[in-house]
C-alpha positions as CSV (number, residue, x, y, z in Angstrom):
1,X,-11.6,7.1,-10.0
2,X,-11.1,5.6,-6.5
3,X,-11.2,8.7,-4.0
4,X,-10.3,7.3,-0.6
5,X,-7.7,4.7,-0.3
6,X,-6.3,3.2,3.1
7,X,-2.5,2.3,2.7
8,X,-0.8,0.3,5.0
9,X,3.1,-0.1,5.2
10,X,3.5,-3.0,7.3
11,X,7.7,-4.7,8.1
12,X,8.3,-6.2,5.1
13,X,11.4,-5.4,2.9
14,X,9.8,-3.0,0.0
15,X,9.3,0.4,1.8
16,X,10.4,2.7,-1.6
17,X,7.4,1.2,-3.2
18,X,4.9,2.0,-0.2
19,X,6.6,5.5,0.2
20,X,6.4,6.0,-3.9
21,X,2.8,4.8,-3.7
22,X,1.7,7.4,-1.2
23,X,3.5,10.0,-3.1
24,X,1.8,9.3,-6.4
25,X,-1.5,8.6,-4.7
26,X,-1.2,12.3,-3.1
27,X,-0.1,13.8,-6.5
28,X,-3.1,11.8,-7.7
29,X,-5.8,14.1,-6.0
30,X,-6.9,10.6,-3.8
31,X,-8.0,11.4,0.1
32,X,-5.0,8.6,1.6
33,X,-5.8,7.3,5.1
34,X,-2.2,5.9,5.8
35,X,-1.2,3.6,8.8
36,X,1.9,1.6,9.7
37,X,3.4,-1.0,12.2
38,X,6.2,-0.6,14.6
39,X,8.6,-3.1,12.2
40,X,7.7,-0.5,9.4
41,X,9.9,2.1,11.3
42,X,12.6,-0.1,11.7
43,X,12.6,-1.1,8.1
44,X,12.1,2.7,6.5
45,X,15.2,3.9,8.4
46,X,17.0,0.5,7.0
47,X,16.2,0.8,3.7
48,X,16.0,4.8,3.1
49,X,17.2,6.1,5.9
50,X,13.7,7.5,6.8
51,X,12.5,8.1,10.2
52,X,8.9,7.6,10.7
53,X,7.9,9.1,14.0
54,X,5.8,7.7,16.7
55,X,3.1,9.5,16.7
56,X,0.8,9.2,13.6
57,X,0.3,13.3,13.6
58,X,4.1,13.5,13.0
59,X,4.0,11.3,10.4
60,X,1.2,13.1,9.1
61,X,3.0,16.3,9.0
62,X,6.3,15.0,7.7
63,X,4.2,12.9,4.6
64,X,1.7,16.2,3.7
65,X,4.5,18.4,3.7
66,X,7.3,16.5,1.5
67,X,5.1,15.4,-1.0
68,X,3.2,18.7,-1.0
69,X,-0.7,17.2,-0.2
70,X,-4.1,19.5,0.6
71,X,-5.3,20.4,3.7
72,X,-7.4,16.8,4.8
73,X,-6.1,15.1,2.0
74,X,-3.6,12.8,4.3
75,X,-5.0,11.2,7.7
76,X,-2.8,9.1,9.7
77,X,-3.6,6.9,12.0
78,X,-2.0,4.4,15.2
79,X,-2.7,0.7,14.7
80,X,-4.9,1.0,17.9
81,X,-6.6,3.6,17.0
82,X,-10.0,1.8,16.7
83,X,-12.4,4.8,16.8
84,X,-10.7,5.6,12.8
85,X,-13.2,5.4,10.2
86,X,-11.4,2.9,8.6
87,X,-12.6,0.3,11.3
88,X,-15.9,0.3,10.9
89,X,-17.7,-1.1,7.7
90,X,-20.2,1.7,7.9
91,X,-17.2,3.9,6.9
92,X,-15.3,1.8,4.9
93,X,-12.6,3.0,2.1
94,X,-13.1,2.7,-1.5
95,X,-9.6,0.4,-1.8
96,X,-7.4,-0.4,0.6
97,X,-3.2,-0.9,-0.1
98,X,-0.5,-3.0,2.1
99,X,2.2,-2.1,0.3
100,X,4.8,-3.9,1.2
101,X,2.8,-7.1,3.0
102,X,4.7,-9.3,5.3
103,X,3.7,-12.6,5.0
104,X,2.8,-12.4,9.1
105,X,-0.3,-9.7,8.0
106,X,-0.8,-11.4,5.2
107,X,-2.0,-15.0,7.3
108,X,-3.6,-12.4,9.9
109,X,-6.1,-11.1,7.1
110,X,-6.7,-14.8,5.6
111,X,-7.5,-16.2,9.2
112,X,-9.9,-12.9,10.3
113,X,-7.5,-12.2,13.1
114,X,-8.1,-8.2,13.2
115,X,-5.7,-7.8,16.4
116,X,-4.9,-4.3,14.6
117,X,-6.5,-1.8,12.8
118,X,-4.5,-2.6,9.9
119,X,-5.6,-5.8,9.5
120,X,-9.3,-5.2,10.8
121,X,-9.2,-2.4,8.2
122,X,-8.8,-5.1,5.5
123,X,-10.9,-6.9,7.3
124,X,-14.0,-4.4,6.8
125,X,-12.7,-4.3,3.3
126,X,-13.5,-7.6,2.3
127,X,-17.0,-8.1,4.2
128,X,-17.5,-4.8,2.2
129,X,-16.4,-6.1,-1.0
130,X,-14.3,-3.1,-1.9
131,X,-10.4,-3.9,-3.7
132,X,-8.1,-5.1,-1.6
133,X,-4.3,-5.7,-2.7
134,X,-1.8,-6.8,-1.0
135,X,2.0,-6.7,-2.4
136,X,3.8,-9.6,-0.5
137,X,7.4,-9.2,-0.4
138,X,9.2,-12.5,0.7
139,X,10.9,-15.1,-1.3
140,X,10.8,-17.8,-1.9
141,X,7.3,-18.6,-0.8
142,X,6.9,-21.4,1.3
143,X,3.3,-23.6,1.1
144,X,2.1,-22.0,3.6
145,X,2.6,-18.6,2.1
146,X,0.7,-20.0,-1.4
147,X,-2.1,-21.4,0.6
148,X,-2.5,-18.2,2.1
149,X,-2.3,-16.3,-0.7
150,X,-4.4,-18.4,-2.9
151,X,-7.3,-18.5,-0.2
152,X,-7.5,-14.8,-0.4
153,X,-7.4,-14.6,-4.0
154,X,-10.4,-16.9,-3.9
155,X,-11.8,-14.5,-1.5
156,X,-11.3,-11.6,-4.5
157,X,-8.1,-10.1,-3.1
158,X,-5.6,-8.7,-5.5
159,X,-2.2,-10.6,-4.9
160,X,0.6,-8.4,-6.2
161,X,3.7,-9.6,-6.0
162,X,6.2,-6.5,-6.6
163,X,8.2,-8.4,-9.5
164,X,9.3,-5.4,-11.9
165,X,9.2,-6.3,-15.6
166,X,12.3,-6.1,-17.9
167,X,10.7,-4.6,-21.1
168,X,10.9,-1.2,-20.7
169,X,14.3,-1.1,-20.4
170,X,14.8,0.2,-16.6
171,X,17.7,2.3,-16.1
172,X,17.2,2.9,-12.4
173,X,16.2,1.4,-9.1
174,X,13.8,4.3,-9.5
175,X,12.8,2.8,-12.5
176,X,12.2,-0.2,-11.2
177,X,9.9,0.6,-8.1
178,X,7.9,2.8,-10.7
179,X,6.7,-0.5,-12.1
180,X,5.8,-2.1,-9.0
181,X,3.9,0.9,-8.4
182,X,2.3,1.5,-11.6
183,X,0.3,-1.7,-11.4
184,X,-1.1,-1.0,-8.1
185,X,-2.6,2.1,-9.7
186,X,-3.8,0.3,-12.3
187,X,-5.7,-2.0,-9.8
188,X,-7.1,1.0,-8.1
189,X,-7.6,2.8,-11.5
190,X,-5.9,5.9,-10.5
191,X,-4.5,7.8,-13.7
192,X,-0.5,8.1,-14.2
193,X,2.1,8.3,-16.6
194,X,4.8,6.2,-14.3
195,X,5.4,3.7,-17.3
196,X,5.0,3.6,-20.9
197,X,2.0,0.9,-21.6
198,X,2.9,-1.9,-24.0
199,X,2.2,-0.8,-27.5
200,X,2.3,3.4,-26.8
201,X,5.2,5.9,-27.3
202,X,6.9,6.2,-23.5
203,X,5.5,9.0,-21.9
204,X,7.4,11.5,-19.3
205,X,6.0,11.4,-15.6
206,X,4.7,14.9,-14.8
């Protein structure tokens, strides 16, 4: 199993599914090196009425203790902060999340921009070869969006889309995220119960 994932929330609409990622990555045991833009604070307080703090050691704080993580298991970190392990490919993580993607990072990772350490953090990522996935959240795509997209699934990037299937009956909005979410585990083949699997008897999230 994947042990040390960098997650990124960046301004795209989508913040439940980045916030209930990083909750079930924590639950999961994983070490989660989380950063986020300055759009991503405006954008959590629109869509959940969540205010993300400045300063990455308050969001530190506020993430370990709602969701309950270990002592080190949550590091936060400012987009400038280039002295993070995460910068350099001689500490790189074992998968790296933007969850949700705006299609502005998104073109900044295709073209090698790395004017943050989100995006040079996917940056080491791929020179690395470790799993990267991005979950775009725009629509509709223009060309430009495709293009972009399709170059960096050439490149071995995992393009996730957060479209929520209709076959297990969702009840919720809850429900509905929980999908999004359980297929980014799946990618970075961290264990949950989120969703019933096609074929199986639906099983209750612990």
């Amino acid at each position: 199993m994947t042990r040390r994932i960098a997650l990124a929330f960046t301004g795209a609409s989508g913040m439940p599914y980045g916030i209930r990622l990083l909750e079930c990555l924590l639950a999961a045991g994983v070490k989660v090196e989380l950063l986020y833009s300055q759009v991503a604070q405006i954008v959590a307080r629109q869509e959940m009425d969540l205010a993300l703090p400045a300063r990455p050691a308050e969001v530190q704080a506020l993430f370990a203790e709602r969701f309950g993580a270990a002592e080190g298991q949550l590091a936060v970190y400012g987009r400038e902060e280039w002295f993070a392990p995460l910068a350099s490919g001689s500490n790189p993580p074992d998968a790296m999340v933007i969850c949700p993607c705006t299609m502005g990072t998104l073109a900044s990772i295709a073209a090698g921009l790395s004017s943050n350490l989100i995006e040079r953090a996917a940056d080491v990522c791929l020179k690395e070869r470790r799993p990267l996935v991005l979950v775009p959240r725009e629509t509709p795509f223009s060309t430009l969006h495709l293009e972009n997209m399709l170059k960096l699934s050439r490149m071995g990037v995992v393009i996730l889309p957060p479209s929520p299937g209709f076959y297990t009956h969702p009840q919720t909005v809850q429900d509905m995220v929980d999908f999004v979410v359980a297929r980014v585990l799946d990618q970075l083949g961290v264990p949950h119960t989120l969703i019933a699997r096609w074929g199986e008897t639906p099983e209750v999230d612990a």
